[in-house]
Every structure is written in C-alpha cells, then in structure tokens.
C-alpha positions as a Markdown table, in Angstrom:
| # | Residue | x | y | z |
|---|---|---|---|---|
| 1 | Unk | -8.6 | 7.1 | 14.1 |
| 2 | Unk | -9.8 | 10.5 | 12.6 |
| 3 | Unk | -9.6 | 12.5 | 9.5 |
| 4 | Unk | -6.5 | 14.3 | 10.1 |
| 5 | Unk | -4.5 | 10.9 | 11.1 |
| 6 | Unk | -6.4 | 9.7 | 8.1 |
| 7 | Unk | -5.4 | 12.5 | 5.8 |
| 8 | Unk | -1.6 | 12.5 | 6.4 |
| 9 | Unk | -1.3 | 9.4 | 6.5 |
| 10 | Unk | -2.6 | 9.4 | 2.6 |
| 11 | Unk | -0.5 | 12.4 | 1.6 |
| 12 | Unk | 2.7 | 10.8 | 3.1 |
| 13 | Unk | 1.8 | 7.5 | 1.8 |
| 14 | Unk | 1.3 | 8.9 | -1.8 |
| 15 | Unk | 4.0 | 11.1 | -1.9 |
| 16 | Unk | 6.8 | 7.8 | -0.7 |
| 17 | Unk | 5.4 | 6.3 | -3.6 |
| 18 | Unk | 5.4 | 9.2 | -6.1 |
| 19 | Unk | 9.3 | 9.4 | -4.8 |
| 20 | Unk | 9.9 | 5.5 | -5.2 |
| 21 | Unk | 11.4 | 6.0 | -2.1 |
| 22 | Unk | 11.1 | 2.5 | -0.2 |
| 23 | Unk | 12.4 | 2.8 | 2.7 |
| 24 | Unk | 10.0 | 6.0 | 3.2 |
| 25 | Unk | 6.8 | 3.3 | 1.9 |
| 26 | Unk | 8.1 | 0.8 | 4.9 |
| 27 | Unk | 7.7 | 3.4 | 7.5 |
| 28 | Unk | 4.6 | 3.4 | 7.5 |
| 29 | Unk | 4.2 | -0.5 | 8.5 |
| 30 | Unk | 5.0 | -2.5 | 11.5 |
| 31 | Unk | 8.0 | -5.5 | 11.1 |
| 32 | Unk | 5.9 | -8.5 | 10.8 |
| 33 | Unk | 3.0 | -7.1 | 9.1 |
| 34 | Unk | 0.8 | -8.5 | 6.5 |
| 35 | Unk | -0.2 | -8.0 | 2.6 |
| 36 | Unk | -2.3 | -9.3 | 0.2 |
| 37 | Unk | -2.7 | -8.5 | -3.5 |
| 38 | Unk | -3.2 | -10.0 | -7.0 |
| 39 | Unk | 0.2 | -8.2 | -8.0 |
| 40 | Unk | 1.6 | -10.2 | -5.5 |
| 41 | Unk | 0.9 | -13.3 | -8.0 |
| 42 | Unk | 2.5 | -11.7 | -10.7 |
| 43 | Unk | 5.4 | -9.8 | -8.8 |
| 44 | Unk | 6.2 | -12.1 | -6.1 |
| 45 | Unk | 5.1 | -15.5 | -7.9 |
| 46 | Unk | 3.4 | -16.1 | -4.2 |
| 47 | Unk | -0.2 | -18.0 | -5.5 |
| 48 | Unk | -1.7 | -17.2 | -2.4 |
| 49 | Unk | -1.3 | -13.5 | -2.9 |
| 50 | Unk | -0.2 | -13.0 | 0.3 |
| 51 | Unk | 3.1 | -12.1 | 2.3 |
| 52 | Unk | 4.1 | -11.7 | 5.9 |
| 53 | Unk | 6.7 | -9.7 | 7.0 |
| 54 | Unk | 8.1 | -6.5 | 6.3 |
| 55 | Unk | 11.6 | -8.1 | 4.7 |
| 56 | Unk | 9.2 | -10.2 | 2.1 |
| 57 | Unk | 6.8 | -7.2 | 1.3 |
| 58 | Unk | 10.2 | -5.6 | 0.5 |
| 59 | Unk | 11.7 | -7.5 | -1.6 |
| 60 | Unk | 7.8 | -7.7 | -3.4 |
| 61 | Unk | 7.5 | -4.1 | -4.0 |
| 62 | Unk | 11.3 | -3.7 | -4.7 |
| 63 | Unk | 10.7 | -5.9 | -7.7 |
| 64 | Unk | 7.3 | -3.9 | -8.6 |
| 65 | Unk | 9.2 | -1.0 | -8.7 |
| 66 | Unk | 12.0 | -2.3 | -10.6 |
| 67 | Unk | 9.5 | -3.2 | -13.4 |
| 68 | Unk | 7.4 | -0.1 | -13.6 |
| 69 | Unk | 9.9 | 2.8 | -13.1 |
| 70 | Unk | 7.2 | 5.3 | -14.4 |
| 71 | Unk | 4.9 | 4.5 | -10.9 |
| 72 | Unk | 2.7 | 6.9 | -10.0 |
| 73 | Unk | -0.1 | 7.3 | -7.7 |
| 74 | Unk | -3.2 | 9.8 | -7.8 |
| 75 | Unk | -4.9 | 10.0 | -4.6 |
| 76 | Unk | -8.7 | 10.3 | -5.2 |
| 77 | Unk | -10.0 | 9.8 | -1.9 |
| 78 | Unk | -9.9 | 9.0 | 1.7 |
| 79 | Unk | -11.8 | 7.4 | 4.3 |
| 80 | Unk | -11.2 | 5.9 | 7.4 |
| 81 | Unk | -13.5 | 3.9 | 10.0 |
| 82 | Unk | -12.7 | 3.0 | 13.8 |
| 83 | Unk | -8.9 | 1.3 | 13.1 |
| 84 | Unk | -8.5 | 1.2 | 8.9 |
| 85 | Unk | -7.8 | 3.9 | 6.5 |
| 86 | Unk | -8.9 | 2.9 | 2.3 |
| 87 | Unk | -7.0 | 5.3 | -0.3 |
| 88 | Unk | -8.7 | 5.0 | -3.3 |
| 89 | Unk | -5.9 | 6.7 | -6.1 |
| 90 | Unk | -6.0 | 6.1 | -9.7 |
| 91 | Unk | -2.5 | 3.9 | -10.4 |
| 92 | Unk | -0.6 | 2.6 | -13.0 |
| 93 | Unk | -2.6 | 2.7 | -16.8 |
| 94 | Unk | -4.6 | 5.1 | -14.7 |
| 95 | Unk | -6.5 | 2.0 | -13.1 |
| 96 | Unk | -8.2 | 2.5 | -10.1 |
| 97 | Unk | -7.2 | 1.2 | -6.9 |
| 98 | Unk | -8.3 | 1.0 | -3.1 |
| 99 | Unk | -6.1 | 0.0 | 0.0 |
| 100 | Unk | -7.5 | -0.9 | 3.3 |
| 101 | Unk | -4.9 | -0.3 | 5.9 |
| 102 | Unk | -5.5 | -1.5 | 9.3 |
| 103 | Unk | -3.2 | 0.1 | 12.1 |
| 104 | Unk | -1.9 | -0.9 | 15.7 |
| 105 | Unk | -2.6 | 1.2 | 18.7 |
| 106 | Unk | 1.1 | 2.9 | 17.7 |
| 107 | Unk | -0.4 | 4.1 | 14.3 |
| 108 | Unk | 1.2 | 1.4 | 12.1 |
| 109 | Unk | -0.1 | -0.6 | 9.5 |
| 110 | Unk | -0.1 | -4.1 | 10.7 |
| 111 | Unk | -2.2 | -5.5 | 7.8 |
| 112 | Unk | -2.6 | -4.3 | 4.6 |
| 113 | Unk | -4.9 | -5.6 | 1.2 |
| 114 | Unk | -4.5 | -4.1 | -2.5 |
| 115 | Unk | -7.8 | -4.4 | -4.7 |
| 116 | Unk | -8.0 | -3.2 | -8.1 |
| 117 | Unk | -10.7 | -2.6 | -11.1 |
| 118 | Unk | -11.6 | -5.1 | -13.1 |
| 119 | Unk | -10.6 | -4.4 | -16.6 |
C-alpha cells in the first residue's frame, strides 16, 4: 500500500459515486466481501449492520441510491496504513464521513466499515 494506490483509489471511488454508477462502485470490491454500517439498519433493515457478499451490498446501496438521488460525495482526505485505505469526504447534509477499506493482495476491498458524525 502507498499513497499513489491510496490516492486513485479515492478519486475513482468518489467519482463512481458522484456518477451513481454501481456497477463502477462494485469494482472496486472482491465477490464475497464484507460491510458494515448504521445505514445498513435503516437501508437494508439488517440490525446487525452488517452484510456479506457483493450481491447483498448491492442490492443495499441500490436501495440507498434509490432514496437519495441527489448523492454526493466530497473527498476531504486520505490516508492509508500497511493493507487499509480511510476516505474521510463530507456526504449527504454535508455530514462527515470515514471509510476504512481493507484490500486483498489483488488490490480489492475485501472488507469495508462506514462511520459517520454524530449529530
């Protein structure tokens, strides 16, 4: 892991978004990977927050998208450590969010976890 992976791996991931293209998002992440987020309670209904798979963390973010059709993410920084990236963007009502991505030897995200500011 280094900067530049790190780097381009945040303007890609933002820019999928900023698109709502998901097929673009998914690219990103390996078939059986892993997710957790407290928007997967409300968007999902999953309690746990969590969803394996790339088919279920789909159909989550399908639904997300569905319901906030004005999505947009502003990247505010990046760092990255030995195997994990963490974007920290400004999202939806301009909250701030970070996301720890942790990749496989191939460079995919394997396992994934959303946290957001506390209102």
């Amino acid at each position: 892991m280094d900067s530049k992976f790190a780097n381009n791996f945040a303007a890609e991931w933002i820019a999928a978004w900023n698109a709502h293209d998901l097929p673009r998002v998914l690219s990103h992440y390996t078939e059986d990977f892993e997710m957790s987020s407290p928007k997967i309670v409300r968007f999902a209904k999953e309690p746990s927050g969590r969803l394996a798979g790339k088919a279920a963390v789909a159909a989550y973010w399908a639904t997300a998208l569905a319901q906030v059709p004005d999505l947009h993410f502003e990247l505010l920084a990046v760092l990255h450590g030995v195997d994990s990236v963490v974007l920290h963007y400004r999202g939806v009502g301009g909250q701030h969010a970070a996301e720890v991505f942790y990749f496989n030897s191939a460079g995919l995200v394997d396992r994934a976890c959303a946290n957001y500011e506390t209102p």
